[in-house]
C-alpha positions as CSV (number, residue, x, y, z in Angstrom):
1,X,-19.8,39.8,44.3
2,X,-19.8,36.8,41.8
3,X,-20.2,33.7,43.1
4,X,-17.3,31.4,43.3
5,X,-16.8,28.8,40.7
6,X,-14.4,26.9,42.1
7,X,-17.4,23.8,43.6
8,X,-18.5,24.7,40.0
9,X,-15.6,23.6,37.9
10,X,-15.7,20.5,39.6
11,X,-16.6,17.3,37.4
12,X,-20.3,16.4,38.9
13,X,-20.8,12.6,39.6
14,X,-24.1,11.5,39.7
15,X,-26.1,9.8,42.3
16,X,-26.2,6.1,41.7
17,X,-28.0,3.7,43.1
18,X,-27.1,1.8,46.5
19,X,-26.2,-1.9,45.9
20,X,-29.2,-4.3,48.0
21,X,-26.6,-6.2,50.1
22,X,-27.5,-10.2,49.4
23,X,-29.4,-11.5,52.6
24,X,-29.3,-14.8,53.8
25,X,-32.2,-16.9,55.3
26,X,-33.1,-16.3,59.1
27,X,-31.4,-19.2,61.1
28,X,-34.4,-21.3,62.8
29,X,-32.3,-22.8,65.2
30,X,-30.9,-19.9,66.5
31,X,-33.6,-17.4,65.3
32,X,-30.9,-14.7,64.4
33,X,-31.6,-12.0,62.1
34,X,-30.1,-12.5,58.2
35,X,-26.7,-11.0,57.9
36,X,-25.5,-9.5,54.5
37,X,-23.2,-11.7,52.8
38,X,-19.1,-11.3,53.9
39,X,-20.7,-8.7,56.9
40,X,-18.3,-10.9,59.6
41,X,-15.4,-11.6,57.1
42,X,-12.5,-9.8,58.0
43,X,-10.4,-8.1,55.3
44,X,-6.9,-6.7,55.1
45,X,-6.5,-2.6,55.8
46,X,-6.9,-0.8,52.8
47,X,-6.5,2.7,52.2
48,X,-5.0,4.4,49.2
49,X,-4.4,7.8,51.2
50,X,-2.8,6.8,53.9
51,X,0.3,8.8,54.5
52,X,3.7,6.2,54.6
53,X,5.3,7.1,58.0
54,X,8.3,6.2,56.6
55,X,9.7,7.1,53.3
56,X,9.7,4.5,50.6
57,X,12.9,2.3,49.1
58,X,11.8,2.5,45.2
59,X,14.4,-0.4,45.2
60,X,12.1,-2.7,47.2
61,X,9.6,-2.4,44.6
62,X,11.2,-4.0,41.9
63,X,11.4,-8.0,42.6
64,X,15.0,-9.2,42.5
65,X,16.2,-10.4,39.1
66,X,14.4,-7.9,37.5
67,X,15.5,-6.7,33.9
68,X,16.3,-3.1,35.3
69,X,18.3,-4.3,38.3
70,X,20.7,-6.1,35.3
71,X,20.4,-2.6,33.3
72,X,21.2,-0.8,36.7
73,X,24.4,-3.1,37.5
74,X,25.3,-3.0,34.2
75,X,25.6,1.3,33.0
76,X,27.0,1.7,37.2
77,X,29.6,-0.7,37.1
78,X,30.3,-2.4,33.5
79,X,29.6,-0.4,31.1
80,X,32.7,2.3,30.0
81,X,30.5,6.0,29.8
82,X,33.9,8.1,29.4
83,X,32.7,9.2,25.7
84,X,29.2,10.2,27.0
85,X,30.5,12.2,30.2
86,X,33.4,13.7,27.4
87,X,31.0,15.7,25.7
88,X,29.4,17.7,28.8
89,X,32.1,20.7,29.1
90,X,30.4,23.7,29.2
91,X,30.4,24.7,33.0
92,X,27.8,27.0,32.7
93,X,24.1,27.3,33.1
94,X,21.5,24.8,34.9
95,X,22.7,21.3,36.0
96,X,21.6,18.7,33.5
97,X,20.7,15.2,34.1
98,X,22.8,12.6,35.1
99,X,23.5,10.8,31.8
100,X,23.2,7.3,33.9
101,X,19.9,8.3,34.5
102,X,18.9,8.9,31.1
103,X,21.1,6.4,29.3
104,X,19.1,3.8,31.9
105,X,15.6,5.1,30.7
106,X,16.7,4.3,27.2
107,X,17.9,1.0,27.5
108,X,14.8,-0.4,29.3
109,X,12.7,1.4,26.8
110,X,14.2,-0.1,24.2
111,X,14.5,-3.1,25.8
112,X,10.6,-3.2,26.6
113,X,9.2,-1.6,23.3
114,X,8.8,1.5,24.8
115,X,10.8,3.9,21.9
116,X,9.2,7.6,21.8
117,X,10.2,9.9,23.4
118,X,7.1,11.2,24.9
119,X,6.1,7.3,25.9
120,X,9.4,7.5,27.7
121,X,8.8,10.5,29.5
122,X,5.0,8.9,30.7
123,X,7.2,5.8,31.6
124,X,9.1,7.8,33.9
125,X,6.2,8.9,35.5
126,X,3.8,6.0,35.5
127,X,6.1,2.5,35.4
128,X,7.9,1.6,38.8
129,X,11.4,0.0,36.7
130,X,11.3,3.5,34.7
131,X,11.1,5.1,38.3
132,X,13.7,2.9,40.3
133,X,16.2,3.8,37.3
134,X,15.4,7.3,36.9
135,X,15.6,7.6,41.1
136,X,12.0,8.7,40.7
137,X,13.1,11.6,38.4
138,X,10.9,12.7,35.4
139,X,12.8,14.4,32.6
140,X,10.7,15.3,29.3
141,X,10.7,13.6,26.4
142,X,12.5,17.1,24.8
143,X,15.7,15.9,27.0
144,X,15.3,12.0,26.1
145,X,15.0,13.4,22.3
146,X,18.0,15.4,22.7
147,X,20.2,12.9,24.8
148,X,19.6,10.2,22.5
149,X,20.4,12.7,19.3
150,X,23.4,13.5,21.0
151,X,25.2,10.3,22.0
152,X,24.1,8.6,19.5
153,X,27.6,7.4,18.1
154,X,28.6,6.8,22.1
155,X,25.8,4.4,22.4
156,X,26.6,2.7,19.4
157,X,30.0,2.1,21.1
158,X,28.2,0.4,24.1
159,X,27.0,-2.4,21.2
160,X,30.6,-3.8,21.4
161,X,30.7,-3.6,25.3
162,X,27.3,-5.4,25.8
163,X,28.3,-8.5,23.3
164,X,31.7,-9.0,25.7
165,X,29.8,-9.2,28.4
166,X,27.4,-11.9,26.7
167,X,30.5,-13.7,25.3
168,X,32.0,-13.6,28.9
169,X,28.4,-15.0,30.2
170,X,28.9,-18.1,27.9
171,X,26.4,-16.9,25.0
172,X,29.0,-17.0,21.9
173,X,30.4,-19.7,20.3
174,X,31.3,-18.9,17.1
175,X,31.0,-21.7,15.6
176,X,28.2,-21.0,13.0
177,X,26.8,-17.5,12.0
178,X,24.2,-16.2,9.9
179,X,23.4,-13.0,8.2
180,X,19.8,-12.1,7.2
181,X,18.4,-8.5,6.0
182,X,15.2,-7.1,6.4
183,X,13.5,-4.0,5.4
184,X,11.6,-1.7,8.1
185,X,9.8,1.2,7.4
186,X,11.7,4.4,7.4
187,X,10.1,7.5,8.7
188,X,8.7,9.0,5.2
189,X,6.0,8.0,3.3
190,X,6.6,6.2,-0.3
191,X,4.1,8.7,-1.5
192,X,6.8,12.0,-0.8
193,X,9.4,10.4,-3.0
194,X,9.8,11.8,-7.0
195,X,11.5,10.1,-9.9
196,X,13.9,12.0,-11.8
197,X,12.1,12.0,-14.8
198,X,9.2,13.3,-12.9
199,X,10.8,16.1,-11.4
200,X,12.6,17.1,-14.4
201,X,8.5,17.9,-15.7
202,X,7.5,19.5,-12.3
203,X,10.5,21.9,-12.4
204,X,9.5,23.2,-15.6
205,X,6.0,23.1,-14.0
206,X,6.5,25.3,-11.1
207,X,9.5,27.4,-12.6
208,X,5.8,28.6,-15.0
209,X,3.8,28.9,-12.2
210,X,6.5,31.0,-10.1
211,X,7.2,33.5,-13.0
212,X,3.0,33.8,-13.6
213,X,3.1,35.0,-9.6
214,X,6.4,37.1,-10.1
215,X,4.7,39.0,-13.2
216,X,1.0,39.0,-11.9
217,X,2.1,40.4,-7.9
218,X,5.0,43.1,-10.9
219,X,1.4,44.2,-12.1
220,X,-0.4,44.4,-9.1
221,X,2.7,46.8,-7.7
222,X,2.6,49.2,-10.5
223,X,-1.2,49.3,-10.4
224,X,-0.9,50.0,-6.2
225,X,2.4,52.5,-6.7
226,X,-0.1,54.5,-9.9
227,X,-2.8,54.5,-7.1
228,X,-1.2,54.9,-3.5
229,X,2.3,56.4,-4.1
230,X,6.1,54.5,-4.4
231,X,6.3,55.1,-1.0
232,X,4.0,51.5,0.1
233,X,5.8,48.2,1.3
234,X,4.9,45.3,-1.3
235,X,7.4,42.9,-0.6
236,X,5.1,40.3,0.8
237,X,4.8,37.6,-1.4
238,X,1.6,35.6,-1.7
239,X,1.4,32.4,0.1
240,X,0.7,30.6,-3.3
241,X,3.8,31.7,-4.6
242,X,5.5,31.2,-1.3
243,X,4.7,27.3,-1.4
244,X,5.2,27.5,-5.4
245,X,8.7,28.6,-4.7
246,X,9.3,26.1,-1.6
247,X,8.5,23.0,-3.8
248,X,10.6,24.3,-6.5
249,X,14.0,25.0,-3.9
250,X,12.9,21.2,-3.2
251,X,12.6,20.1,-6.5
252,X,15.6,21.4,-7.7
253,X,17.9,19.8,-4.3
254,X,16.5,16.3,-4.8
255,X,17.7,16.6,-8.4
256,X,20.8,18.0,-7.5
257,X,21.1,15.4,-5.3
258,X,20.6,12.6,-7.8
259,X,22.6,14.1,-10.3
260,X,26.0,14.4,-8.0
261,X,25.3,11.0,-7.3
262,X,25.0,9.7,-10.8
263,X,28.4,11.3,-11.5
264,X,30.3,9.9,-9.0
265,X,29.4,6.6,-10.6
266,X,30.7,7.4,-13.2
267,X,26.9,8.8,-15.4
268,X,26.6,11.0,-17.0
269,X,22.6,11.4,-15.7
270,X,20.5,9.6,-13.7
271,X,17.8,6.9,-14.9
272,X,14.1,8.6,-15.1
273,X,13.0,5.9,-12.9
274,X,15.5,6.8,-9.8
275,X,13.9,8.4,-7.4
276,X,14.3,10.7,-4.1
277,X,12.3,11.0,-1.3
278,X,11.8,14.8,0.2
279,X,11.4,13.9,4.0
280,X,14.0,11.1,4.3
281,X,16.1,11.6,1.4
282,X,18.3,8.6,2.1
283,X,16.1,6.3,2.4
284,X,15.0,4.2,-0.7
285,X,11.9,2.2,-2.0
286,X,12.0,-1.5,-1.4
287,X,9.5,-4.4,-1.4
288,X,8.9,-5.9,2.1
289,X,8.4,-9.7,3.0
290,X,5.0,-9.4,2.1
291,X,5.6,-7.7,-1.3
292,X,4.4,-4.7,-1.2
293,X,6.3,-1.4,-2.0
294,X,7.5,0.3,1.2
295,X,9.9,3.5,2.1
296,X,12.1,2.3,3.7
297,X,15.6,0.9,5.0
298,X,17.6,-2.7,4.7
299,X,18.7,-3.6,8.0
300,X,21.4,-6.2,8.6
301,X,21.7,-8.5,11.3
302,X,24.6,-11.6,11.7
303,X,23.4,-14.1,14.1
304,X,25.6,-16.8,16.7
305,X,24.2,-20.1,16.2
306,X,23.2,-21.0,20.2
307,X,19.7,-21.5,21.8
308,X,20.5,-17.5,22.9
309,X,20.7,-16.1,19.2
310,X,22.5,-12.9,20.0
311,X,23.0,-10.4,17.7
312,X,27.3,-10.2,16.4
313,X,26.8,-7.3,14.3
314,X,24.1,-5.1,13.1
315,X,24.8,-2.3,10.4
316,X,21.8,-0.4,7.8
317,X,22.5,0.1,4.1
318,X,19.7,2.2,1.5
319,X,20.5,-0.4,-0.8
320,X,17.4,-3.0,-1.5
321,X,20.0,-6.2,-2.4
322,X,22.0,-7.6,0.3
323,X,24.7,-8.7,-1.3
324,X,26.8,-5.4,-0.5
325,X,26.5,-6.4,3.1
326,X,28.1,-9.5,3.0
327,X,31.7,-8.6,3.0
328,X,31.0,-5.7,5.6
329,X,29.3,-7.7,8.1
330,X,31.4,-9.9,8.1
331,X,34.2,-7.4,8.9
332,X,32.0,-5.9,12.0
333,X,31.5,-8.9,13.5
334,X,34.7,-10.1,13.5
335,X,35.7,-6.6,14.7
336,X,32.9,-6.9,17.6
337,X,33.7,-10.7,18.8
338,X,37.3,-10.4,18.2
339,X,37.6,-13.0,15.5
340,X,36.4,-14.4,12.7
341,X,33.9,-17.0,12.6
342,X,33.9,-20.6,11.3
343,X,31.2,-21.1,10.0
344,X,29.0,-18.4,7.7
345,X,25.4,-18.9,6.3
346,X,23.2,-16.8,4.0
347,X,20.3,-17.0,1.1
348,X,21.2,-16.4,-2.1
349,X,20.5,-12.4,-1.6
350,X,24.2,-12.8,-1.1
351,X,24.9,-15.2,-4.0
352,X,27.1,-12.6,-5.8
353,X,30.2,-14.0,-7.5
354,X,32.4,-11.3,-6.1
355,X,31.3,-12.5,-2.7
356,X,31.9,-15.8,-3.0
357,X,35.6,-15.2,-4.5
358,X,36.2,-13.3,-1.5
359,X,35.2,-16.1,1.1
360,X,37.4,-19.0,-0.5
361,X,40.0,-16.4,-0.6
362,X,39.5,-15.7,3.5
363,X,39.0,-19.5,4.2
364,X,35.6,-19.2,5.2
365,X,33.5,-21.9,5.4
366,X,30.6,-20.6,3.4
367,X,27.4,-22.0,2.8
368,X,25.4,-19.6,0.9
369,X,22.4,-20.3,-1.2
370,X,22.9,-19.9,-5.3
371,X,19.1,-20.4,-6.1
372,X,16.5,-18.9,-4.7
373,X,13.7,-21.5,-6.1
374,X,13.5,-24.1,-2.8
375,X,13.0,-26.9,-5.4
376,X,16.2,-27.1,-7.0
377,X,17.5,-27.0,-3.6
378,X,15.8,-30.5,-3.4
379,X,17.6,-32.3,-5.8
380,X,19.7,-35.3,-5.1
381,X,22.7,-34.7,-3.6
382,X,25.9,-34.5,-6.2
383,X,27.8,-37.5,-6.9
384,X,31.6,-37.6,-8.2
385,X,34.3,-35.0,-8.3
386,X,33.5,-31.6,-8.9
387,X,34.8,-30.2,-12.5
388,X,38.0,-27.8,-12.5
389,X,36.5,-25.6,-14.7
390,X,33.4,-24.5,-12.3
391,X,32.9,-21.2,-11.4
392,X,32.4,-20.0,-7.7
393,X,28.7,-20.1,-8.2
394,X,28.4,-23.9,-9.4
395,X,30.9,-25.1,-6.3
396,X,28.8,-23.4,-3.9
397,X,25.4,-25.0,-5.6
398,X,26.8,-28.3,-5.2
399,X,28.2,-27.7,-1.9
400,X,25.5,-26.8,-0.7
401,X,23.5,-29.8,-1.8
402,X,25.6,-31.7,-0.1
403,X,24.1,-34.0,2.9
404,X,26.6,-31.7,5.1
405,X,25.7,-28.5,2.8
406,X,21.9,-29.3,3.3
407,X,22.3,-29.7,6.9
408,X,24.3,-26.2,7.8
409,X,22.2,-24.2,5.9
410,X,18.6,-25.5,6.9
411,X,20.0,-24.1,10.7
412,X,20.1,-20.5,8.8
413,X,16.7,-19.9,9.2
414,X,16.3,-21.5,13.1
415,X,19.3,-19.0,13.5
416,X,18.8,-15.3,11.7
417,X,14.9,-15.2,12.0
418,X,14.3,-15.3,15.2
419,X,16.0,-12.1,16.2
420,X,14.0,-10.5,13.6
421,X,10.7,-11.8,14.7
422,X,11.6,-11.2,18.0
423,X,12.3,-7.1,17.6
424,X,9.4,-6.7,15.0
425,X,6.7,-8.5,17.1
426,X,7.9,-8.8,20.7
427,X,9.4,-5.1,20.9
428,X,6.8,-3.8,18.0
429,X,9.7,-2.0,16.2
430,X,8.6,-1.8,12.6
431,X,9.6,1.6,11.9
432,X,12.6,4.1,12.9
433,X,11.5,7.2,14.4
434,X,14.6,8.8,12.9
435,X,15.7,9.9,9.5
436,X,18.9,10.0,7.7
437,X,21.1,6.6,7.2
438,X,23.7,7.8,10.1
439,X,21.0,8.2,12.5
440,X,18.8,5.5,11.1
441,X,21.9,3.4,11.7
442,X,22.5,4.4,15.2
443,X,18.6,3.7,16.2
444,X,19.0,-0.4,14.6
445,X,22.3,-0.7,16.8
446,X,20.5,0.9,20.1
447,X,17.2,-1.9,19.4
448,X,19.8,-5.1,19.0
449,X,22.0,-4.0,22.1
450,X,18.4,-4.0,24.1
451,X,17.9,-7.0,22.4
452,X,21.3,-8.3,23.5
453,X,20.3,-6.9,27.3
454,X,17.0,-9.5,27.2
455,X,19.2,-12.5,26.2
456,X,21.4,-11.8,28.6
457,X,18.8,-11.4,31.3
458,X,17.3,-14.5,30.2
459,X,20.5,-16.6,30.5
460,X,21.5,-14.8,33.7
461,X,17.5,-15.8,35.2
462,X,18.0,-19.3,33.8
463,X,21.1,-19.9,35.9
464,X,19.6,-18.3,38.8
465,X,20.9,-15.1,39.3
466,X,19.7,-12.4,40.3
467,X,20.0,-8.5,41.6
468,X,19.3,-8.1,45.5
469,X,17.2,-5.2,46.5
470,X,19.7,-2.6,47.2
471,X,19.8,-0.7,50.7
472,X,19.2,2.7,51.2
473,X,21.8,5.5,51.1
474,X,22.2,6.3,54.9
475,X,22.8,10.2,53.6
């Protein structure tokens, strides 16, 4: 019989040595023998298998106030789920998870930095909040993927339903807003992406090198068919010509894709510079805040001016300038907070003439930066009437050197960076784990609701609220 291996498999842990226990002097007076040190203090019971006799509230180990107990409150009672719950009709098959459940693991992810799917799924696991909203139920990070693929258009519903509850909570003025753009890394690397002029000279490349294969493996077949008969399979392809032929389906898509594109702007070809990147086609190359060339995406964001900085609107665009995204973020927040605001700031990424036409038009009160060079923003403030001859960019110059100008638009900065800061270093978002502009724009709306969530949280902690640990279900 073999011998079991079973005590074998075992990890082995070495003998170590027995700590000396510290010994203090014999007492003359009393002429008692030394004691270790600590052999007569008494310490609380501890014992990490006892059994619980009775079975544990997971609500009682979260302390009240808690950023899941407002999460909790919030997708039970406040939030409206009807467009989630919509989509489940199909009767048959295994019970899936309660979309609360999930929906509540992705918010406190999001809301914590916590944004894979697979770190989800260990959250669930490990984390008591992750456990208390998830009722101590562990779903994989294939059904978090899959959930959050889905719904991703109904979460980006909940955006709007989140900022009325901050505006109800006393967060929102709008009195002064302030749009800012960033670019964050898409989920591609800069070296995947072509020019057109460059694949224009690879096509011809690998159209060569897939017609060498096509005539060399037409040789090879008539050689085999003289020598074994008509009768042999010799359809397989080589895989050299198989990844010759993959590239080139590629190839030709990308410059499909950039060639549809150039027509519908009215080209008749794309530039040889314009380029398209094969695992995230729709995202673009831009240079960062540090300068450097990245791959990625220009994310939006337009900020209330209060000590709370919550986010009014957040939207993506593949385009490196901002000034497209003026006029439609303006138009979602105003859509999201019910009206329009005051007061708008911006840099002069925004500074286009169109753009400013459009705000006198609306009645805004726009401070937007013309220059870009800081020193010119120095100079003495205008004196006199303004000409009736200036264009929209020399009234906004001068109004914004203005002593009232100066003052508005040096609270842009205090207002629109901190959010940014705030999701790039506190959450550690710097790059989307999704690809495509709809879904890339759907993952920047699900990280400024969480953001949202911890403002609101903080305000809600600041007045003294909180979340009582709730009782158990009798049932």
């Amino acid at each position: 019989m073999p011998e079991s291996r079973g005590a074998a498999d075992q990890m082995q842990i070495p003998d170590l040595p027995q700590p000396v226990p510290t010994t203090t002097e014999p007492d003359d007076a009393t002429g008692n023998e030394s004691l270790g040190v600590g052999a007569e203090k008494s310490f609380r019971p501890y014992d990490p298998n006892q059994i619980l006799l009775l079975s544990p509230n997971l609500a009682e180990w979260l302390p009240a106030g808690h950023l899941g107990r407002l999460i909790s409150e919030l997708v039970d009672n406040v939030l409206d789920l009807s467009w989630i719950y919509a989509s489940y009709r199909e009767l048959r098959g295994a019970p899936p998870y309660e979309p609360r459940l999930l929906l509540k693991l992705l918010l406190y992810g999001y809301a914590s930095g916590i944004f894979s799917s697979r770190r989800l799924e260990r959250a669930a696991q490990e984390l008591v909040p992750c456990r208390y909203l998830t009722a101590d139920q562990q779903p994989d990070h294939k059904t978090i993927s899959e959930f959050r693929r889905r719904h991703l258009k109904a979460l980006n519903e909940l955006f709007g339903q989140v900022l009325q509850v901050c505006q109800k909570a006393g967060l929102v003025k709008l009195g002064h807003v302030a749009l800012d753009g960033t670019k964050i890394k898409a989920n591609a690397s800069k070296h995947k992406a072509m020019s057109y002029g460059r694949m224009k000279e690879r096509e011809t490349e690998y159209e060569k090198i897939v017609q060498g294969w096509l005539e060399q493996a037409e040789a090879i077949d008539q050689a085999e068919d003289e020598e074994f008969g008509k009768d042999r399979r010799g359809d397989e392809l080589p895989e050299e010509l198989q990844r010759a032929e993959s590239r080139l389906r590629k190839l030709r898509e990308a410059k499909a894709e950039l060639e549809k594109e150039a027509q519908e702007q009215g080209r008749e070809a794309p530039a040889d510079k314009e380029q398209r990147n094969f695992s995230d086609p729709e995202s673009r190359i831009m240079v960062n805040g540090e300068k450097a060339f990245v791959q990625a995406y220009n994310c939006q964001l337009a900020v209330d001016d209060t000590p709370h900085h919550v986010v009014l609107a957040a939207e993506v665009g593949n385009q490196a300038s901002d000034n497209p995204q003026l006029l439609p973020m303006l138009i979602r927040t105003a859509l999201n907070a019910g009206e329009v605001p005051d007061r708008i700031s911006a840099d002069a990424g925004y500074s286009r003439e169109t753009n400013l036409i459009v705000l006198d038009k609306l009645g805004i009160d726009a401070y937007i930066a013309v220059d870009k060079d800081q020193h010119s923003r120095q100079e003495p403030s205008p004196r006199g009437r303004i000409r009736k001859s200036a264009g929209p960019r020399e009234r906004m110059r001068r109004k914004t050197r203005t002593k009232k100008g100066r003052a508005v638009y040096k609270r842009r900065k205090h207002v629109a960076e901190p959010p940014f800061g705030f999701i790039k270093q506190g959450l550690g978002f710097r790059q989307f784990l999704l690809r495509g502009l709809e879904k890339v724009s759907g993952e920047w709306k699900l990280v400024t609701l969480a953001y949202n969530l911890r403002r609101l949280h903080d305000r809600l902690a600041s007045r003294g609220v909180v979340y009582e640990v709730a009782k158990p279900n009798p049932d």
